[in-house]
C-alpha positions as CSV (number, residue, x, y, z in Angstrom):
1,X,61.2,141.1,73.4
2,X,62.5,139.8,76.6
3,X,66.0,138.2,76.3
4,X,67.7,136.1,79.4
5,X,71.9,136.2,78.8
6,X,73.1,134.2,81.2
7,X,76.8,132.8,82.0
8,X,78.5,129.2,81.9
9,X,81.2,128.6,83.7
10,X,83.0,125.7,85.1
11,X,83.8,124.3,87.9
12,X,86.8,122.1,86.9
13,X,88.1,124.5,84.5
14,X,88.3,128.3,85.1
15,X,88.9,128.7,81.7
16,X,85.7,127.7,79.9
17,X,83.5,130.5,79.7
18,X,80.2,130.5,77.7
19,X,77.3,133.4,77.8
20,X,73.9,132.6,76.1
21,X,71.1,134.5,75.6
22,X,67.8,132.4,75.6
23,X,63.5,133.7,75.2
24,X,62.3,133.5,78.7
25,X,59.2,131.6,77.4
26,X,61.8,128.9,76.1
27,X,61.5,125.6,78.0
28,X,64.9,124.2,80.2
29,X,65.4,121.7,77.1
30,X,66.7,124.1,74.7
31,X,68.9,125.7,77.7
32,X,70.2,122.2,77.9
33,X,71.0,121.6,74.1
34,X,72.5,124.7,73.9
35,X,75.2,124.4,76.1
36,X,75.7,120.8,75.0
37,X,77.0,122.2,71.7
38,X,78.9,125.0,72.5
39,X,81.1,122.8,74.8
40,X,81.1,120.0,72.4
41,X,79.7,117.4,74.8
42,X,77.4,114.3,73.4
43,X,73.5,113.8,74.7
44,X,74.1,113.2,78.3
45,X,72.5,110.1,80.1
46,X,71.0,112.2,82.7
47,X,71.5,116.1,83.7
48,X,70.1,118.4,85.7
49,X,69.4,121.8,86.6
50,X,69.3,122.6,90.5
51,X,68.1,126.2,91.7
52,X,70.6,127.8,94.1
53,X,70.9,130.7,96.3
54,X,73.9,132.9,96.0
55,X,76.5,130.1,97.7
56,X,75.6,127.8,95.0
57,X,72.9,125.9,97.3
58,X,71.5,123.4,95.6
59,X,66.9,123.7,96.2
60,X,64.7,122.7,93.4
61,X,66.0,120.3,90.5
62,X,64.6,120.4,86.6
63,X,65.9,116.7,85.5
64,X,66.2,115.6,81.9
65,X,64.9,112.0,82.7
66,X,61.6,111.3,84.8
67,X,63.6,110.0,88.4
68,X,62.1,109.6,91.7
69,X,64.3,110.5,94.4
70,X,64.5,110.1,97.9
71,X,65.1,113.5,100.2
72,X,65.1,114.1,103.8
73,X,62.7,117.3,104.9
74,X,61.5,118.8,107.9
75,X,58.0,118.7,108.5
76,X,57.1,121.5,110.9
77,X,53.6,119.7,111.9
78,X,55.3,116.4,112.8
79,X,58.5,118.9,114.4
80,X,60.6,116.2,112.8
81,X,62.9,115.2,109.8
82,X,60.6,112.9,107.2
83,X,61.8,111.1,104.3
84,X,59.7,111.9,101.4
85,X,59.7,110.5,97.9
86,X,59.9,113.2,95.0
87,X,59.9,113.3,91.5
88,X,61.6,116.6,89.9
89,X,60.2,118.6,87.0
90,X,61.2,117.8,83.3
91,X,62.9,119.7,81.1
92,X,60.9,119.6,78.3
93,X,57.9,120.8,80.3
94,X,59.8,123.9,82.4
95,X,59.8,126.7,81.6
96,X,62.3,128.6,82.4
97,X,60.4,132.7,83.4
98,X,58.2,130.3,85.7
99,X,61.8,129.8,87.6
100,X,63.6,132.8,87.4
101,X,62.9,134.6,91.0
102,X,66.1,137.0,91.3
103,X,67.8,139.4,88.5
104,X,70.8,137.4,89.1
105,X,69.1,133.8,89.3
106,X,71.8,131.6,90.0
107,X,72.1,127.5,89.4
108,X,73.9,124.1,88.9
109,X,73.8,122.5,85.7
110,X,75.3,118.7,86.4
111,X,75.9,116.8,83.1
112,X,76.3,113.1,83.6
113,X,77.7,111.2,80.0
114,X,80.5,109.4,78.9
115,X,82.3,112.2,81.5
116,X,81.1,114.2,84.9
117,X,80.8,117.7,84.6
118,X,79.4,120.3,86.9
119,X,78.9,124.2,85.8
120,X,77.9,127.1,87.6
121,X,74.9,129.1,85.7
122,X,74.5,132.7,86.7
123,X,71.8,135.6,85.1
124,X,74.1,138.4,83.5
125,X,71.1,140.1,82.8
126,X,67.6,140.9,81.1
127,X,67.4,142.8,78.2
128,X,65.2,144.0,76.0
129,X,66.4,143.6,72.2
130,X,64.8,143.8,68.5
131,X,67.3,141.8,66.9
132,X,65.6,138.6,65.0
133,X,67.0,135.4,64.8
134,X,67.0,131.5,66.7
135,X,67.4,131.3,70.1
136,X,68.8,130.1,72.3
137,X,71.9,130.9,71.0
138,X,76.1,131.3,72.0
139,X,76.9,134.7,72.0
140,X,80.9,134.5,74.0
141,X,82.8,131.3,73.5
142,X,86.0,131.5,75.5
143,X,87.6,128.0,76.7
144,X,87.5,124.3,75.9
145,X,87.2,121.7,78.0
146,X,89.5,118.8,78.1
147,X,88.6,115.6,76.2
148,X,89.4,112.4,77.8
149,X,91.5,110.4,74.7
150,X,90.3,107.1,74.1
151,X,92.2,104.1,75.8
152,X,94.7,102.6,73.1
153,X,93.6,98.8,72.5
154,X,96.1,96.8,71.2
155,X,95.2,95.0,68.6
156,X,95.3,91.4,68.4
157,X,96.2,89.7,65.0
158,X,94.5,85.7,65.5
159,X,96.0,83.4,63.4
160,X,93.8,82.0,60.3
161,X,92.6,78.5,62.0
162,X,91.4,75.7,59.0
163,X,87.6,75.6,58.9
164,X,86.5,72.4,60.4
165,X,85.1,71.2,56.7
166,X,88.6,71.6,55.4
167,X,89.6,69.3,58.5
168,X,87.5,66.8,57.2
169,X,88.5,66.8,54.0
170,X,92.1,65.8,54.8
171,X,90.8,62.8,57.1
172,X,87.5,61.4,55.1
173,X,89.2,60.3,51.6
174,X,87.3,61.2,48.6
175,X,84.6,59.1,47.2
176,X,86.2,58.2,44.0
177,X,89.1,56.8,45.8
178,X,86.8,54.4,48.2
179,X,85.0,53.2,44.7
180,X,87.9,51.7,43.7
181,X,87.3,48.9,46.5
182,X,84.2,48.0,45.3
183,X,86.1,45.5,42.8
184,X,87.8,43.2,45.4
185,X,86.4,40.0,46.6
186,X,86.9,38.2,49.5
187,X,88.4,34.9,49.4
188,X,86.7,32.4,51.4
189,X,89.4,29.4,51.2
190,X,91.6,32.0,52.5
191,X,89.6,32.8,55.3
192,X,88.9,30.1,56.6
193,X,92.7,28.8,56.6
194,X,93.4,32.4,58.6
195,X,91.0,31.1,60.8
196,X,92.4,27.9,61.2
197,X,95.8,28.9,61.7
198,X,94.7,31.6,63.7
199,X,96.1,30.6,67.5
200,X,99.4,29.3,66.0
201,X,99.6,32.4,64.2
202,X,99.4,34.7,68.0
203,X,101.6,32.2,69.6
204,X,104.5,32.5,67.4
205,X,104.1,36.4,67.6
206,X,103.7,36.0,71.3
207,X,107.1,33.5,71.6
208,X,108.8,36.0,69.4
209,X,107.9,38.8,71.5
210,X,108.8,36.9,74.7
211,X,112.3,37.7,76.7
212,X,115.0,35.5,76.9
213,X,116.1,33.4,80.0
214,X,118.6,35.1,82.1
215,X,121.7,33.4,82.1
216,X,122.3,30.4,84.8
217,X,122.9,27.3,86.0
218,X,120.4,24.6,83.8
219,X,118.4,22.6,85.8
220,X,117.6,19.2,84.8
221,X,114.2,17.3,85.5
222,X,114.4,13.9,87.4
223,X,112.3,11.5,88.6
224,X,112.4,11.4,92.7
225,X,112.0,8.1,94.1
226,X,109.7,7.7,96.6
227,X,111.6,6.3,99.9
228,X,109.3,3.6,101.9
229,X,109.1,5.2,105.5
230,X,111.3,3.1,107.8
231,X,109.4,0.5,109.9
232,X,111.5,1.9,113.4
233,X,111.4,5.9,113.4
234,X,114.4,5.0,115.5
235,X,118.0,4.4,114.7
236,X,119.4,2.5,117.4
237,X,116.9,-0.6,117.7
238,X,117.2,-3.2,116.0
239,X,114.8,-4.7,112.6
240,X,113.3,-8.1,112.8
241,X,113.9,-10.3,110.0
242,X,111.4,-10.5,107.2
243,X,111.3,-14.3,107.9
244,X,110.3,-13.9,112.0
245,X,107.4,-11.7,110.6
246,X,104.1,-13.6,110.7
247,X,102.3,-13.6,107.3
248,X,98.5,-12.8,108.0
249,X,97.3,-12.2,104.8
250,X,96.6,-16.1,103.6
251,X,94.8,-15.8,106.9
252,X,92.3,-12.9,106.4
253,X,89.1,-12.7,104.3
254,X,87.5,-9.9,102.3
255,X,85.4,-7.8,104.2
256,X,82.4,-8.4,101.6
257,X,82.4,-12.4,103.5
258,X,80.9,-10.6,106.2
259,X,77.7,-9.0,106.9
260,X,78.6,-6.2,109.2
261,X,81.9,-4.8,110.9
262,X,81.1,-6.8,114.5
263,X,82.0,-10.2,113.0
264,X,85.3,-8.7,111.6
265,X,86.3,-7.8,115.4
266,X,85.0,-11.5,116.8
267,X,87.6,-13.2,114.1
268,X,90.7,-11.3,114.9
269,X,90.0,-10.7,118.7
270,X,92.0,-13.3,119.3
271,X,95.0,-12.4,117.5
272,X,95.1,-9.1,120.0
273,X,94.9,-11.7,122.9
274,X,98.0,-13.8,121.7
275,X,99.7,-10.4,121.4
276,X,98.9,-9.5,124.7
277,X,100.4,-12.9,126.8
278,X,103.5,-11.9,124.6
């Protein structure tokens, strides 16, 4: 039978070297798992496998994952550069004899995971051989690559907080010590004589609470006499005697002997005459 032994290499570390012999009628799939576990790597997110020409030039791509990708080509009938949408082979349905089209076939293989790495995949040869046994298969194993060490996390120590039931234990007493209210009464007579004495009781915390005066000069209270406002707003003139003073008031009615306010003025008109020949 047929056997395909190709060579791994990579393109971050010269030092890893892999060569794997694999059925030609095997599918891209096993290609894929086998090189996963000869360099130790986990199932990838997405990989792929990109045919090249002897500069490594990426042309067709085998993907692992069904992606549709968007790629620029000229179209010689438009004489342009179009924009096509494609979606590249799977894995699991390649094959890889219905891909191999040069002795020294030569590809990508692009591995995208927890890391990014890219190896350059290169047909050794083709060889017939009798030997039984699985394939594909590791036959050189020269190399590792570098693993990426974990980030350290520190690790944070929270301190025990008190459930919120134990909370509520320490503030809502226990029912056997509220049942020993149950037994008092309430005394009415005293009540109502709280009640009574209730605004002497606030005033004598409020008189107690109040500051005391500042010290000073005590003022005493005294009753102001009111002073009759003098007859002569001025100083120099002389007062009449009370006894010169005509006394009108044996002389004047009540103003309820009247019926209106016009006989008022008729009595006492002539009163303003007198004054006037004066």
């Amino acid at each position: 039978m047929l056997i395909y032994r190709f060579k791994v290499t990579s393109e971050e570390h010269e030092e890893f070297v892999r060569e794997i012999c694999i059925q030609p009628g095997q599918k891209f799939i096993d290609f894929y798992q086998c090189i996963l576990e000869s360099a130790e790597l986990i199932p990838a997110d997405q990989a792929s496998f990109y045919l090249t020409d002897k500069k490594y030039k990426k042309d067709r791509e085998i993907s692992l994952n069904r992606l549709e990708k968007q790629v620029r080509r000229y179209d010689p009938e438009m004489d342009e550069m179009m924009t096509i949408a494609i979606v590249p082979k799977l894995m699991k349905d390649a094959k890889l004899k219905d891909y191999i089209e040069d002795p020294h076939q030569r590809m990508i293989f692009e591995y995208h995971g927890r890391e990014y790495f890219t190896f350059f995949v290169e047909l050794l040869k083709i060889m017939h051989s009798d030997e039984e046994g699985l394939y594909p298969k590791c036959v050189k194993w020269v190399g590792e690559l570098p693993k990426k060490l974990a980030p350290i996390v520190a690790e944070v120590v929270e301190e025990e907080k008190p459930l919120i039931t134990e909370l509520l234990k320490k503030v809502i007493p226990d029912l056997d010590s509220l049942t020993k209210l149950d037994g008092i009464e309430e005394d009415e007579a005293e009540l109502a004589s709280i009640e009574d004495n209730l605004v002497d009781i606030l005033l004598g915390d409020e008189e107690k609470d109040a500051p005391e005066p500042l010290p000073g000069p005590k003022l005493h209270k005294k009753t102001l006499a009111v002073q009759d406002e003098p007859d002569d707003i001025f100083g120099d003139e002389d007062h009449e005697d009370e006894d010169d003073k005509e006394d009108f008031s044996d002389g004047m009615d009540h103003l309820e002997d009247y019926d209106n306010i016009e006989n008022i003025e008729i009595k006492y008109s002539k009163y303003h005459d007198d004054t006037d020949d004066d």
